[in-house]
N, CA, C and O atoms as a MOPAC input file, in Angstrom:
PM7 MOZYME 1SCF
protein

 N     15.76600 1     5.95400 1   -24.86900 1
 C     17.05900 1     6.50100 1   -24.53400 1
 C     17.12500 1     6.69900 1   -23.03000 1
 O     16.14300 1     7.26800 1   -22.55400 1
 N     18.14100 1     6.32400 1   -22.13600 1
 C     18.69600 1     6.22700 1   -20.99500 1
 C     19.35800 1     7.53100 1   -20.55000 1
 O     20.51400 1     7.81000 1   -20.86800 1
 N     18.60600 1     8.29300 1   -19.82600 1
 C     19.55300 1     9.45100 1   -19.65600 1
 C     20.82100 1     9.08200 1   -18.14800 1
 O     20.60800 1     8.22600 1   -17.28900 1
 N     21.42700 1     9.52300 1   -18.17500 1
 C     22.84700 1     9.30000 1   -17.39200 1
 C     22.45100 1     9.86700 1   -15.88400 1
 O     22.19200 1    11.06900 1   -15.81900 1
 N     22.39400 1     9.17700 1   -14.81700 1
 C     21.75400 1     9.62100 1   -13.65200 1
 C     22.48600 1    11.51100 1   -13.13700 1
 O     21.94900 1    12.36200 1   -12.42700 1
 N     23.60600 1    11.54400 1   -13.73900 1
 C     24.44700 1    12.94800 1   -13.41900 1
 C     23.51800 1    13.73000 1   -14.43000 1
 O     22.90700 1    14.65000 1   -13.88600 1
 N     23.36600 1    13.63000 1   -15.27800 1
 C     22.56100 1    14.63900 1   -16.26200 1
 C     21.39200 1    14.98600 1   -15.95200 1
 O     20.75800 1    15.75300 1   -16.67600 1
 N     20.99900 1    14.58900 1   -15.06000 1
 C     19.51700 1    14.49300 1   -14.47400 1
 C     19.68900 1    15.34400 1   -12.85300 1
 O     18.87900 1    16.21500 1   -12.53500 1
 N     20.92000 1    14.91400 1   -11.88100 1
 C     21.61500 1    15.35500 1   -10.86900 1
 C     21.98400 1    16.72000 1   -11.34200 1
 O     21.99200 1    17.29400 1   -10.25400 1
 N     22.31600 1    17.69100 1   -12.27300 1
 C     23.38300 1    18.96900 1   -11.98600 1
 C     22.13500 1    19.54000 1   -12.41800 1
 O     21.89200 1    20.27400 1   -11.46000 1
 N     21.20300 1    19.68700 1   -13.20900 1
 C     20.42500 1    20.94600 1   -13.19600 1
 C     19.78900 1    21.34700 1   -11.60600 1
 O     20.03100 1    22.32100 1   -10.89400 1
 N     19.06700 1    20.40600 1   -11.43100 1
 C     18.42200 1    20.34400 1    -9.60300 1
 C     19.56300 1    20.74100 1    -8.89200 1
 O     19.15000 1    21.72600 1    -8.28000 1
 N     20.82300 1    20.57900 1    -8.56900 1
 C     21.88800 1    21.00200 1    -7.71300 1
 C     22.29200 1    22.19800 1    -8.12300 1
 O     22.64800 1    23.01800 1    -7.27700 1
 N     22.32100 1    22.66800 1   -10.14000 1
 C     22.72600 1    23.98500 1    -9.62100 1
 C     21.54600 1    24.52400 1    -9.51500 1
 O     21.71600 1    25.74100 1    -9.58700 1
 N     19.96400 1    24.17600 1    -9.32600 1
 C     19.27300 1    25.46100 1    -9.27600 1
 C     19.04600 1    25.72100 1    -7.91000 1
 O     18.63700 1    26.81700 1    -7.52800 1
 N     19.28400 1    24.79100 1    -7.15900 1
 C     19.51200 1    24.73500 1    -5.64200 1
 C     20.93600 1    25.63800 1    -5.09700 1
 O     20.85900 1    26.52400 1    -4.24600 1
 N     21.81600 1    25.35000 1    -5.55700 1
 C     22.99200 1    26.16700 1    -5.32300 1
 C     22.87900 1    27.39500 1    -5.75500 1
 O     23.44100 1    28.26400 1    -5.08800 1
 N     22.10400 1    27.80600 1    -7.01600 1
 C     21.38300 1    29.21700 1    -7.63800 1
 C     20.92500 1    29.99600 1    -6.19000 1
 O     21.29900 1    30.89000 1    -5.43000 1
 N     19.83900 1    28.99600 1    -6.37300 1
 C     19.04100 1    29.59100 1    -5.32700 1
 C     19.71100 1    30.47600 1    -3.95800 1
 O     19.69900 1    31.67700 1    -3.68900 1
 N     20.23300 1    29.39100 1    -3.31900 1
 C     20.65200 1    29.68900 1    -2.50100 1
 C     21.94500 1    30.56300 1    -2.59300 1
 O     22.12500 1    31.37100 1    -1.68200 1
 N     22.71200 1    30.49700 1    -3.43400 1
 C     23.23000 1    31.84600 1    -3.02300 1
 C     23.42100 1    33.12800 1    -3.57200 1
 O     24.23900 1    34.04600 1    -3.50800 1
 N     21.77600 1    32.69600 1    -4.44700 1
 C     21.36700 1    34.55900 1    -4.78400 1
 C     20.83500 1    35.27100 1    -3.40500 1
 O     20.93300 1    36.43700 1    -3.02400 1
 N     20.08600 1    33.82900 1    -2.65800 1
 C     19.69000 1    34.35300 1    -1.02600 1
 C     20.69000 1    35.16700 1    -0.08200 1
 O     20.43300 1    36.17900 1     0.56900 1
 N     22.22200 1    34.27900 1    -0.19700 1
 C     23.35900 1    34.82200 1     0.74800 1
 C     23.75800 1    36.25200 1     0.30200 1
 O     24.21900 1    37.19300 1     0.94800 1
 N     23.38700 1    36.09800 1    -1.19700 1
 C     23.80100 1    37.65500 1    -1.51400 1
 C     22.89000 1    38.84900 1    -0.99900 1
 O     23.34700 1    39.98600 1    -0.88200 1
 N     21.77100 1    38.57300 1    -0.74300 1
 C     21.18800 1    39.21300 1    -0.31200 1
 C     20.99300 1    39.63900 1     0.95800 1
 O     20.41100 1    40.63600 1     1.38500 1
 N     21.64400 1    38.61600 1     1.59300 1
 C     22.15300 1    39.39000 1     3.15200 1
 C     21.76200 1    38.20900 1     4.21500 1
 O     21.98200 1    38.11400 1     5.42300 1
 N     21.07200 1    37.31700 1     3.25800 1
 C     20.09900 1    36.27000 1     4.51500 1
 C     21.06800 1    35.80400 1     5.06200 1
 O     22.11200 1    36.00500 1     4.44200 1
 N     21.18200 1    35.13300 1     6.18300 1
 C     22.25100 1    34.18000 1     6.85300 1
 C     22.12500 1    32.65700 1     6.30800 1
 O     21.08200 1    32.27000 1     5.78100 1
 N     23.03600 1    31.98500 1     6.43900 1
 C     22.86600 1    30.27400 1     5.55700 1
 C     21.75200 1    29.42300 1     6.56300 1
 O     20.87100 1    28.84100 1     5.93000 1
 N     21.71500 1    29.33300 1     7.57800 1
 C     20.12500 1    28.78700 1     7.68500 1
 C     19.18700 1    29.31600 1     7.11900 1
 O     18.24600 1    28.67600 1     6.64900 1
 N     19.31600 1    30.76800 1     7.06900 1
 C     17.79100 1    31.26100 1     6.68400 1
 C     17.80200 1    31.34600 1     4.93000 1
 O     16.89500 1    32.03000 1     4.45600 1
 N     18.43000 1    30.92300 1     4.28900 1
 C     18.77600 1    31.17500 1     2.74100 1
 C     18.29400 1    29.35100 1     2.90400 1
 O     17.11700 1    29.08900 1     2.65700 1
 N     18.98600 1    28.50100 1     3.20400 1
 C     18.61900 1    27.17900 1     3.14700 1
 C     17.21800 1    26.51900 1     3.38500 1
 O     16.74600 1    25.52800 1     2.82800 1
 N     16.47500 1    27.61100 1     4.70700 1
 C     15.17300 1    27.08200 1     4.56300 1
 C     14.06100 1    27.98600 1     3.79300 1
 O     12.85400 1    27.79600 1     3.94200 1
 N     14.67200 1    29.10300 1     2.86000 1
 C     13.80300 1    29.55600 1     2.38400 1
 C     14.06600 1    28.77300 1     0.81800 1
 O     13.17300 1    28.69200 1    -0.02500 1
 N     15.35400 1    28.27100 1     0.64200 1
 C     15.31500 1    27.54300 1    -0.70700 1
 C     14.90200 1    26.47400 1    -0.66300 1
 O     14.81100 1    25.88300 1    -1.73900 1
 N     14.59300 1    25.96300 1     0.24800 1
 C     13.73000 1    24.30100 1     0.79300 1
 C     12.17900 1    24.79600 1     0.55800 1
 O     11.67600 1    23.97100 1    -0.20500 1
 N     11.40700 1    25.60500 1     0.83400 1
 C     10.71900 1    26.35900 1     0.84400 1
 C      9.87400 1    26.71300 1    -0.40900 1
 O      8.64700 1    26.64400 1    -0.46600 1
 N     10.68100 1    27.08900 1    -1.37200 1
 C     10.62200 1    27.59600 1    -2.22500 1
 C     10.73400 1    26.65500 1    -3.48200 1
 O     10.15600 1    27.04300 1    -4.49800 1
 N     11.47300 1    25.35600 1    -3.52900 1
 C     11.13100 1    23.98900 1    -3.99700 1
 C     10.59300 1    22.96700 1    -3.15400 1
 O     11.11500 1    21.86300 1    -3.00400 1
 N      9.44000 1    23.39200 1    -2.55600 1
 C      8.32500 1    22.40500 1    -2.49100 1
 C      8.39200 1    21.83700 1    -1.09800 1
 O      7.44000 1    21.07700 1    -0.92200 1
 N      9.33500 1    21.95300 1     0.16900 1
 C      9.52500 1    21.44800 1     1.19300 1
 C      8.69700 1    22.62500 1     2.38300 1
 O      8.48700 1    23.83800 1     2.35500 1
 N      8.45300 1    21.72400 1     3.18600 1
 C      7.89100 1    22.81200 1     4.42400 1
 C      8.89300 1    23.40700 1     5.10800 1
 O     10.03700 1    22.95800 1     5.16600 1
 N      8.53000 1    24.35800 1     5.60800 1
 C      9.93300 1    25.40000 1     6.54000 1
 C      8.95000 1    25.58600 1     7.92100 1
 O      9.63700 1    26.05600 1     8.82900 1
 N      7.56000 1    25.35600 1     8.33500 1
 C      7.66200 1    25.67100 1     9.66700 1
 C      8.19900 1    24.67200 1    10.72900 1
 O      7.99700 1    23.46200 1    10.82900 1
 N      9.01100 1    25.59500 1    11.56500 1
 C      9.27000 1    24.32200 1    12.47000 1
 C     10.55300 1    23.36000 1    12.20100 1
 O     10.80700 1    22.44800 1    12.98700 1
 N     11.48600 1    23.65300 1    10.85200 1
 C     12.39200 1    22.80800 1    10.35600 1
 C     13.79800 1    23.82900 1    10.44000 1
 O     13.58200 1    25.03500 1    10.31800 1
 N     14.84000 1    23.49900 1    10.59000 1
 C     16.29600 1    24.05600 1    10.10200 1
 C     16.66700 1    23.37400 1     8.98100 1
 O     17.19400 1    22.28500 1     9.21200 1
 N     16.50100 1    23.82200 1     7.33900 1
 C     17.22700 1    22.87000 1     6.96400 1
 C     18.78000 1    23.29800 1     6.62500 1
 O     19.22800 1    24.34000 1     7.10200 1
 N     19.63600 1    22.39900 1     5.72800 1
 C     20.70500 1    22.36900 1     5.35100 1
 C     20.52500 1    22.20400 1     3.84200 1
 O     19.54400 1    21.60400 1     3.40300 1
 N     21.65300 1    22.83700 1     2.87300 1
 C     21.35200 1    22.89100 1     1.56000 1
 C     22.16100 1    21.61500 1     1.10400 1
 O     22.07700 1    21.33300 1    -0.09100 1
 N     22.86600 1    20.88100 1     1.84400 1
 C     22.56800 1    19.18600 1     1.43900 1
 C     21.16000 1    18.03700 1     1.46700 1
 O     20.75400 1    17.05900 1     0.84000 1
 N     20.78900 1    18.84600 1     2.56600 1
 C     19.38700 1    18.16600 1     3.06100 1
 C     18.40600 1    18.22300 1     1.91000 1
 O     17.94300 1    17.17900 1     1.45000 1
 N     18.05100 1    19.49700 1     1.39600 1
 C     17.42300 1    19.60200 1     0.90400 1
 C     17.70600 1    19.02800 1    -0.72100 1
 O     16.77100 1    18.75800 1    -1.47400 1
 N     19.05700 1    18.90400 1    -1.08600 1
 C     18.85600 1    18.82900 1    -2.13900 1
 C     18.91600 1    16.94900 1    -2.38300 1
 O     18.67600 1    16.37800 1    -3.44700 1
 N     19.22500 1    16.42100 1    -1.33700 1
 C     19.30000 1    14.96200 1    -1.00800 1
 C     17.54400 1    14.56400 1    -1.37400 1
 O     17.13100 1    13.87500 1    -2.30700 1
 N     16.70700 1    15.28900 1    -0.24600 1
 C     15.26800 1    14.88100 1    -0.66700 1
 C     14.70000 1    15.39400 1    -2.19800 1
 O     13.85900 1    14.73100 1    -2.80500 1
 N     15.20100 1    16.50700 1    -2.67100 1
 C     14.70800 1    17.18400 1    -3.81200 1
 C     14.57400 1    15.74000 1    -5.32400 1
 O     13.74800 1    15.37300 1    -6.16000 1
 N     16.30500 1    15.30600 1    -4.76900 1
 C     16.84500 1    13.95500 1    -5.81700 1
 C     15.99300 1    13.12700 1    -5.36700 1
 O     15.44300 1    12.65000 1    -6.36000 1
 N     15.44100 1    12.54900 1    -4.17600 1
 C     14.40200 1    11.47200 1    -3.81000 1
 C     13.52700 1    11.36100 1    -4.51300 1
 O     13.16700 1    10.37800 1    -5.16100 1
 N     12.85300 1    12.97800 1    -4.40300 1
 C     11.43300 1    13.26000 1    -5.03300 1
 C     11.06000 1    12.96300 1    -6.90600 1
 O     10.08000 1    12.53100 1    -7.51300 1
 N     12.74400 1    13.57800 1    -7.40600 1
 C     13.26800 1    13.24700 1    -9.11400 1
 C     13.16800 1    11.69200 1    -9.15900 1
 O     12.32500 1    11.22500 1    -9.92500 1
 N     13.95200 1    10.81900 1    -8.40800 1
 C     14.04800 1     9.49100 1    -8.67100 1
 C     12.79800 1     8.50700 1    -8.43300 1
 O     12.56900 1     7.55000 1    -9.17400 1
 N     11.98000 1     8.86400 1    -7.26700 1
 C     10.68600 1     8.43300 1    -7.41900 1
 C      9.74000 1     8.53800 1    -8.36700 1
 O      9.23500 1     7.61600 1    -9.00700 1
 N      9.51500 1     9.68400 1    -8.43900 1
 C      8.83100 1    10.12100 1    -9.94800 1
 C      9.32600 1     9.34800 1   -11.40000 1
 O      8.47200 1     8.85400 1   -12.13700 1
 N     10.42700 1     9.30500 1   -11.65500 1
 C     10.72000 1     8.67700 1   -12.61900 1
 C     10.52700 1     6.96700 1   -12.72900 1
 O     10.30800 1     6.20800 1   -13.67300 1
 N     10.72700 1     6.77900 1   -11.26700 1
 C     10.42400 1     5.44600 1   -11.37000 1
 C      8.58300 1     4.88400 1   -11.78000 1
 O      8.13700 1     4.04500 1   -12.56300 1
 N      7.89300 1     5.90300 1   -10.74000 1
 C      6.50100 1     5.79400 1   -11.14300 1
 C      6.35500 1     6.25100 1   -12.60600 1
 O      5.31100 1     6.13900 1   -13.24800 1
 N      7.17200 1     6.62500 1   -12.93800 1
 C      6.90500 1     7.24700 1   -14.94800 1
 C      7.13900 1     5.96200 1   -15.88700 1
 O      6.54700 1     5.72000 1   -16.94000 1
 N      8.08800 1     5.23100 1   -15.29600 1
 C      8.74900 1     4.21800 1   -15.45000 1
 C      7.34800 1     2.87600 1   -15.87700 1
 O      6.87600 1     2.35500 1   -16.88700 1
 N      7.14200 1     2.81300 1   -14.25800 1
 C      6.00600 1     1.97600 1   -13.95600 1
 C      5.12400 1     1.96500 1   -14.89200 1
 O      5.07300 1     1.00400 1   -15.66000 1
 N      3.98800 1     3.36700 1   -15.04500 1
 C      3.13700 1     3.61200 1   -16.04000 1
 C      3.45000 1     3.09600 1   -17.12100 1
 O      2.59300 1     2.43300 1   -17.70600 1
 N      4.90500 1     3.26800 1   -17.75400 1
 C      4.99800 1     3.15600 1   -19.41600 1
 C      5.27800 1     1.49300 1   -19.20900 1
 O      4.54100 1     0.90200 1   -19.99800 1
 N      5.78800 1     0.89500 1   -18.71200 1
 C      5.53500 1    -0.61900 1   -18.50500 1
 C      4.77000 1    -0.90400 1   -18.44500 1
 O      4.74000 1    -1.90100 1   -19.16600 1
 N      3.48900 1    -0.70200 1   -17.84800 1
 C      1.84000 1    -1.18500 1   -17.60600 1
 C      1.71600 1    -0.77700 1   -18.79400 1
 O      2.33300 1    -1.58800 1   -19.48400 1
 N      1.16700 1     0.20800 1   -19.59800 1
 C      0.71100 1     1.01300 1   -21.03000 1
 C      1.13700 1    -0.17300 1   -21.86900 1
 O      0.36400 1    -0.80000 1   -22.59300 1
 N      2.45600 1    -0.43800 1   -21.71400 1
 C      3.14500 1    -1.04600 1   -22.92900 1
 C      2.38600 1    -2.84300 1   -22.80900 1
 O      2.14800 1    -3.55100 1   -23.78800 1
 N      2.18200 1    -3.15900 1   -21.60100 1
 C      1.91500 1    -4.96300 1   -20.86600 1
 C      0.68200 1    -4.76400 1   -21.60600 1
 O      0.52800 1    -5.42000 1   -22.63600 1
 N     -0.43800 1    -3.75500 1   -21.13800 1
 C     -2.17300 1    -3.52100 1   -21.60400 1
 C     -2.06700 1    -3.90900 1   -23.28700 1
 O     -2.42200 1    -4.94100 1   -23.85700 1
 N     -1.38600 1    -2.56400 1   -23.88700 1
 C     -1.27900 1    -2.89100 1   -25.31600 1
 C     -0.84600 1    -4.52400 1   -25.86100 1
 O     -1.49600 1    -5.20300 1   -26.65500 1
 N     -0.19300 1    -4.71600 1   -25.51500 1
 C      0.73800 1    -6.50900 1   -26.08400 1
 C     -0.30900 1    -7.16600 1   -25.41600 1
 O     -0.61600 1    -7.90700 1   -26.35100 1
 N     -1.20300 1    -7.51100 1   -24.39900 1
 C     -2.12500 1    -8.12200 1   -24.20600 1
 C     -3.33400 1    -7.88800 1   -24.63800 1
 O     -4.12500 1    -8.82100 1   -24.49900 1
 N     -3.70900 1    -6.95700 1   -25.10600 1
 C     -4.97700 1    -6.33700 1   -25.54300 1
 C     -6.07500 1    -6.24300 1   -25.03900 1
 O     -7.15100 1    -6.35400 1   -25.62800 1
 N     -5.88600 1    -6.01400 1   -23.82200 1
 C     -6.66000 1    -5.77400 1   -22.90900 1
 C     -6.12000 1    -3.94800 1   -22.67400 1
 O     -4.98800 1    -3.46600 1   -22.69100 1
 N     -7.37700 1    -3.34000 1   -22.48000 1
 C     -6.82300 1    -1.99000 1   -21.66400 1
 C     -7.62000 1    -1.52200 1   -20.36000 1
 O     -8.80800 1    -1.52200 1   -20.03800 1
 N     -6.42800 1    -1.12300 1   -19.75800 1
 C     -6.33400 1    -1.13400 1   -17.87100 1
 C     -7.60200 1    -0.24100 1   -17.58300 1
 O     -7.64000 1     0.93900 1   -17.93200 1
 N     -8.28900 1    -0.66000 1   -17.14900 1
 C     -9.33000 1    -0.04600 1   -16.18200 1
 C     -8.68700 1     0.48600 1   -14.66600 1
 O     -7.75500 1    -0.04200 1   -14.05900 1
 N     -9.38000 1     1.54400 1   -14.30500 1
 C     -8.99400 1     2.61100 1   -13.53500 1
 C     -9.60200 1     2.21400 1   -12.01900 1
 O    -10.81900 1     2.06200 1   -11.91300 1
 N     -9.07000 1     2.11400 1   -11.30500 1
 C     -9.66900 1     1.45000 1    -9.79000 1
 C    -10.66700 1     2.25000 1    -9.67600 1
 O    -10.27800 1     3.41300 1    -9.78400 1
 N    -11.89700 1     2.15700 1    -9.48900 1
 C    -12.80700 1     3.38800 1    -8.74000 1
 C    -12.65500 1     3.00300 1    -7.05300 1
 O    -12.26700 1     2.16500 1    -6.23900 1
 N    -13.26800 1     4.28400 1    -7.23900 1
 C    -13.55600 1     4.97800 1    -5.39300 1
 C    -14.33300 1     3.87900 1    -4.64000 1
 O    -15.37400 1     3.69300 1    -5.27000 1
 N    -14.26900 1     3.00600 1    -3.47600 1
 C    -14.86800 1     2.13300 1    -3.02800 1
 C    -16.27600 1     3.16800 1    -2.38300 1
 O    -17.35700 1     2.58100 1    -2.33800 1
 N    -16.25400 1     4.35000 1    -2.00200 1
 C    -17.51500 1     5.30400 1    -1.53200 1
 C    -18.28700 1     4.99900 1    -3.21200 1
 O    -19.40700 1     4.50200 1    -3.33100 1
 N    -17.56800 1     5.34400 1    -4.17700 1
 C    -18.54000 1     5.34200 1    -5.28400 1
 C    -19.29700 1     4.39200 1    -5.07200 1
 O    -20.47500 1     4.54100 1    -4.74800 1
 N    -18.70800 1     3.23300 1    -5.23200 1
 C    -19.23800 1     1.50900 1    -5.39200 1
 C    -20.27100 1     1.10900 1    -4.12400 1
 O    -21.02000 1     0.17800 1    -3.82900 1
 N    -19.97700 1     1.98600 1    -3.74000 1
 C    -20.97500 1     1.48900 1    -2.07500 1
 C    -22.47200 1     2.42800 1    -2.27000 1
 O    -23.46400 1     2.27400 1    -1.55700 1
 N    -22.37200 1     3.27300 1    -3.24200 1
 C    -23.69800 1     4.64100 1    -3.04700 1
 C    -24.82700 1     4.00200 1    -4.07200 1
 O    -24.71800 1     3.72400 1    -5.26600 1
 N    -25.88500 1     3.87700 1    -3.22600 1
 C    -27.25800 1     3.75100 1    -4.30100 1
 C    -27.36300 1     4.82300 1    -5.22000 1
 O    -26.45500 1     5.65400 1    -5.24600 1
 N    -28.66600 1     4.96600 1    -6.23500 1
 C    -28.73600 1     6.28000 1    -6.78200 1
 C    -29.05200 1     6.78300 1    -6.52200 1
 O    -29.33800 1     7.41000 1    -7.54200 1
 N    -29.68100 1     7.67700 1    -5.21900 1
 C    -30.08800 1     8.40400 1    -4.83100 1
 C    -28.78700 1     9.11700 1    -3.61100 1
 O    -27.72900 1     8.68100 1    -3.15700 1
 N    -29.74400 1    10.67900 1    -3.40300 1
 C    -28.62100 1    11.45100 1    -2.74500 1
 C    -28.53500 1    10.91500 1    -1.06800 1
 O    -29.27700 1     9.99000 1    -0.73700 1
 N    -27.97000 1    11.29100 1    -0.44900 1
 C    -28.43900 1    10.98300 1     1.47700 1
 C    -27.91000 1    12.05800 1     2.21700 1
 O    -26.71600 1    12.35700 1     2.23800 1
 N    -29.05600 1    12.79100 1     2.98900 1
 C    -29.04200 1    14.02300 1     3.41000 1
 C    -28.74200 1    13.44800 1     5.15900 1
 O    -29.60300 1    12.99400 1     5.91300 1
 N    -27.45900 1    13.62100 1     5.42500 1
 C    -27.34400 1    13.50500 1     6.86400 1
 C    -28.37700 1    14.38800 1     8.18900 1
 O    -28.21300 1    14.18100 1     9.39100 1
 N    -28.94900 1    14.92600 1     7.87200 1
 C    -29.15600 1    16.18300 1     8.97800 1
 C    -30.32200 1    16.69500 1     7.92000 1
 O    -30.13800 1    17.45100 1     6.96600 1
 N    -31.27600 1    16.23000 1     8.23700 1
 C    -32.56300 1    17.23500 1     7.18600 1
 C    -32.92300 1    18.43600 1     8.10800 1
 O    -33.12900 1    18.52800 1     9.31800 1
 N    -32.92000 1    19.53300 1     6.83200 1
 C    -33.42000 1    20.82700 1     7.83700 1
 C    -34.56300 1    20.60200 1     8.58400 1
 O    -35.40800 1    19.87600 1     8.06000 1
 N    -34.81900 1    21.10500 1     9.82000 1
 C    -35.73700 1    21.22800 1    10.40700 1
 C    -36.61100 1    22.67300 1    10.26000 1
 O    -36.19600 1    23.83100 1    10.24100 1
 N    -37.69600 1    22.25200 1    10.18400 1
 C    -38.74400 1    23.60100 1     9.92300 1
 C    -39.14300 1    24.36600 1    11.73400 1
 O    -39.87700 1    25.34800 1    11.84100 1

């Protein structure tokens, strides 16, 4: 099932619009309500002014990427299964490079 890109858009906008103007009620001024609701869903505030379009523009970035990588996964899952093969996991090229033994950079000195 296909959810409708707006149905997916108004919860994130009103909890952003929530947000922010339970902040104004509280006395903050609209920059400072905007970068504490940027803030407060997952964006950095030092050093930034944001705007509560701004933020909720990247917030939708962050929704639509994700879904697409959700996307991705269940396409691969589904390709592995119908081929019958199943996907092996890239390892760490440090793994693949280490003998079995440990390696002590810097041995204590006595």
């Amino acid at each position: 099932m296909d959810l409708q890109p707006e149905s997916t858009d108004r919860p994130v906008a009103a909890s952003l619009k929530a947000t922010y103007r339970a902040l104004l009620a509280r006395g903050l001024e609209a920059g400072e309500a905007a970068n504490l609701t940027a803030f407060l869903h997952g964006l950095p505030s030092g050093g930034f002014r944001w705007t509560l379009p701004e933020v909720e523009a990247i917030i939708q970035r962050r929704i639509a990427h994700a879904a697409e990588v959700r996307a991705e996964s269940a396409a691969a899952a589904v390709a592995s299964r119908t081929t019958g093969q199943a996907r092996r996991p890239a390892s760490h090229p440090r793994r693949e490079a280490r003998s079995g033994s440990t390696h002590v950079i810097d041995p204590p000195r006595s």
